[in-house]
C-alpha positions in Angstrom: -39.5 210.1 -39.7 -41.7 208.8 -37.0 -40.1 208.7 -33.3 -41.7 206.2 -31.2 -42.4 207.0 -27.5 -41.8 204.2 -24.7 -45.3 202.3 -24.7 -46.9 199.0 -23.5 -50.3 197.9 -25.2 -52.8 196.2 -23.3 -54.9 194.0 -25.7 -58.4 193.5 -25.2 -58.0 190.0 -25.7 -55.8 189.6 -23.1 -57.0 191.0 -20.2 -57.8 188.9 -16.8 -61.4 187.8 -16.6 -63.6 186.7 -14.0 -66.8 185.2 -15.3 -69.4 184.0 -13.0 -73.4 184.0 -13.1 -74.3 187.5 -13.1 -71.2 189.1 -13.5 -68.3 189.8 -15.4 -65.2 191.4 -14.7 -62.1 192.2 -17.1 -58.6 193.5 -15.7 -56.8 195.6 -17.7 -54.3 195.0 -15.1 -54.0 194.6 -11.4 -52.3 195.4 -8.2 -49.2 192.8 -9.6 -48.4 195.8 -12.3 -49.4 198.9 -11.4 -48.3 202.3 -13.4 -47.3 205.2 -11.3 -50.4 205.4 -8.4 -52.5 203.6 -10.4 -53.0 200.1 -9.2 -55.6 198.4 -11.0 -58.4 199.1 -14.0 -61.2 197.0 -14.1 -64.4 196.7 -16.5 -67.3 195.2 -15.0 -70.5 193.8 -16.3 -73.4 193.2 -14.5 -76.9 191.3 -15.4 -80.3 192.5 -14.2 -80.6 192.7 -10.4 -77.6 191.8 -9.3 -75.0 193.1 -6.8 -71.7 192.2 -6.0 -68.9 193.4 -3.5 -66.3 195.7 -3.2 -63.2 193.9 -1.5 -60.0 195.4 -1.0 -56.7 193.8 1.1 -55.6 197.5 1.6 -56.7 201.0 1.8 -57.6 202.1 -1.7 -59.3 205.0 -3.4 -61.7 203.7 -5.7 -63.4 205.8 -8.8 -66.7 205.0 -10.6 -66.9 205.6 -13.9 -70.7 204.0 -15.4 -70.4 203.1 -19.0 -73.3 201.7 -20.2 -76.7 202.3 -17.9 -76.0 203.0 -13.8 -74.9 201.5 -10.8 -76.1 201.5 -7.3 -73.4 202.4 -4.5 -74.4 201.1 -1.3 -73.2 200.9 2.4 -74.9 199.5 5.2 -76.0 202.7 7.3 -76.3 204.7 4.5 -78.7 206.2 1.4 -77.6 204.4 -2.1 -75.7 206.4 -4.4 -77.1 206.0 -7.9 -74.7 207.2 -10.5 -75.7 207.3 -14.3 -73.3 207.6 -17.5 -71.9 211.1 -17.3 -71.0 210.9 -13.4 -67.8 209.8 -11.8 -67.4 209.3 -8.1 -65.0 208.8 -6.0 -64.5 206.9 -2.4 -62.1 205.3 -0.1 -62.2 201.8 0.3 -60.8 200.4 3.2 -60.3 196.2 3.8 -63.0 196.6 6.9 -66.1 198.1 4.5 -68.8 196.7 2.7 -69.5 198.7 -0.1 -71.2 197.2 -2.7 -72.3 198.1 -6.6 -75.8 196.8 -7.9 -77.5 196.5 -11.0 -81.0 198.7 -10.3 -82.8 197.5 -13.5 -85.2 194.8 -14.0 -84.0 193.6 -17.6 -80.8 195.7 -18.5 -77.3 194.6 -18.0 -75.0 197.1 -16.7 -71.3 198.3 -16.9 -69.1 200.3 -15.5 -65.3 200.7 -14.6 -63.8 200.5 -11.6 -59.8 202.1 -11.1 -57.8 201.6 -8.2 -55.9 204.4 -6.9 -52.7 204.1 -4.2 -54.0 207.0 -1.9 -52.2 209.5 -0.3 -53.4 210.6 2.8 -50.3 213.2 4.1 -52.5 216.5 5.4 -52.7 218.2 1.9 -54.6 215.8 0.7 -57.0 214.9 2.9 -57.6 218.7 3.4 -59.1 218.2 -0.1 -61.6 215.7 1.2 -63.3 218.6 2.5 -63.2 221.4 0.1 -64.1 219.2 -2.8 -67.4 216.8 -4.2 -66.6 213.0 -4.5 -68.9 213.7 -7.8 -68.1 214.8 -11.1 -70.2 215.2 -14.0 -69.9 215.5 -17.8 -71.5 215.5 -20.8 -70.1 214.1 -24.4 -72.6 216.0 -26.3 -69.6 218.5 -26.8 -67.8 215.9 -29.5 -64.6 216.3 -30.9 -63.4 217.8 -27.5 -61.7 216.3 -24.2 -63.6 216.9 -21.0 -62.3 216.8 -17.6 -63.5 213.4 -16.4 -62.4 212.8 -12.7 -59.6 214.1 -10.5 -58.3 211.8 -7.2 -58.6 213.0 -3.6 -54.8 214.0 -4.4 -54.6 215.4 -7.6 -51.8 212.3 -8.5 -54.0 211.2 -10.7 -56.7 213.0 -13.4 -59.0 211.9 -16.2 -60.3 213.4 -19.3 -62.8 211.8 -21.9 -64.2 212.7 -25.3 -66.3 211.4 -27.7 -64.9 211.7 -31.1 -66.0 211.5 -35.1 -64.5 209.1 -37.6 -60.9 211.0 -39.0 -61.2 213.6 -36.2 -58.0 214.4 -34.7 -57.2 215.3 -30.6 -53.9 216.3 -28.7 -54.0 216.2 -25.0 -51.0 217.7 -23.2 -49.3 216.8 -20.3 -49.4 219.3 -17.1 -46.3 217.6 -16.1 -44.0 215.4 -18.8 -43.0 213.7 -15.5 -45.7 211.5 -15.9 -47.1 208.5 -17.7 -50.5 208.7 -19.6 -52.7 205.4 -19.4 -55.6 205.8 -22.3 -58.4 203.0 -22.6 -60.4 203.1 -25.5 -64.1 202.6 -24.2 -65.7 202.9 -27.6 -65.2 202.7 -31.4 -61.5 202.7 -32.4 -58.6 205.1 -32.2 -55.3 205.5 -33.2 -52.9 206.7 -30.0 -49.4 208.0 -30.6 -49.4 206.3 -33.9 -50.9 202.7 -31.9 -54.3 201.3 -33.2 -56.2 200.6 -30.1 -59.9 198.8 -30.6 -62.4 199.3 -28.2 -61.2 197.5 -24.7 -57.6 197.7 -25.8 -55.0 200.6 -23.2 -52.0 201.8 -24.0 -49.5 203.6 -21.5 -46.9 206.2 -22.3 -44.4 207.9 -20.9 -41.3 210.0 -22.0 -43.4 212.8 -23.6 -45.1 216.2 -23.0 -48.2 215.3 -25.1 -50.5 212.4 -26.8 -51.8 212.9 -30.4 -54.9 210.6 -31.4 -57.4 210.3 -34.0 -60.8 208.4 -34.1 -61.3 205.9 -36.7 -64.7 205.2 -36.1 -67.9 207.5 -35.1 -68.7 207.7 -31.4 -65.6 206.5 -30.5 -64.8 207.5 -26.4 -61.9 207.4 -25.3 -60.9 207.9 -21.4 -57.1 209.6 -21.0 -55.7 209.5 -17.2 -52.1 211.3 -16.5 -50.7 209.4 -14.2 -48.4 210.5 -10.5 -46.1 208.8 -8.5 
């Protein structure tokens, strides 16, 4: 018999979008549901040469993650930061800034996700914003196999990724059964704790110690965050 674990799907077909001439941006969800420390998930497109800005009501710990092509980061004052598929990078957004992500290419349309983090900024963690890189790098050329993705400022919240053959089959476990795992399919289709999820669709989970999945397409990616707080 199958035992179903609590869950919520998030459809593709249902996100929030914002659609305007240049851009595009679907929410997953946003700071009106948030799971855990996780307090928003965004996929954004962006056409050729544009830019658009980074606006947040409250401190917030923001991660890059490019998907298709790279973006631009850039702050008055300082060099851009130009991060390509295979990079993450993480930064604190705070309502005051004026960060910004562009679109570097001449023809090529862009996109990338954006994930909104409730930061925690007791001494132990900010101790880590000196002893580690706001970078992280990957490759999926190792397929069939989850990679360490991205880790917060905190270590509330973490990120693996893998790229995945049609029929091949992945368990990720749970450091702590405490907490929920949020997976968003970024390519191809998979099925997730017995859930067909297409890509753009997410599914959450808690009440379980680990998250069985199979691909059901070739070069399916999928992105798997555990989830704190």
């Amino acid at each position: 018999m199958i035992i179903q674990t609590p869950a919520h799907i998030y459809l593709q077909s249902q996100r929030k979008a914002i659609i305007n001439e240049g851009f595009r941006s679907y929410s997953t969800f946003d700071e009106t549901k948030v799971i855990g420390n996780l307090i928003a998930f965004h996929e954004v497109e962006l056409d050729a040469g544009q830019s658009i800005d980074i606006k947040t009501d409250v401190l917030t710990e923001i991660i890059l993650v490019p998907v298709v092509g790279g973006v631009e980061l850039i702050s008055a004052g300082t060099d851009p930061i130009f991060l390509s598929v295979g990079e993450t990078f993480r930064f604190f957004e705070f309502p005051e800034s004026d960060f910004k992500i562009a679109n570097p290419y001449p023809t090529e349309t862009i996109s990338y996700l954006q994930i909104h983090i409730r930061p925690d900024l007791t001494e132990d963690a900010t101790n880590n914003l000196f002893d580690e890189l706001p970078v992280n790098r990957f490759s999926l050329e190792d397929i069939n196999a989850l990679i360490p993705a991205f880790t917060n400022l905190s270590r509330s919240v973490s990120a693996v990724i893998g790229q995945y053959n049609g029929r091949e089959e992945g368990i990720y476990v749970l450091n702590n059964p405490q907490n929920t795992v949020f997976a968003y399919i970024i390519n191809g289709a998979f099925e997730v704790q017995n859930r067909l999820l297409e890509k753009g669709d997410a599914l959450s989970l808690w009440e379980l110690e680990e998250v069985d999945f199979e691909a059901l397409s070739d070069g399916a990616v999928v992105l798997l965050m555990e989830i704190g707080g």
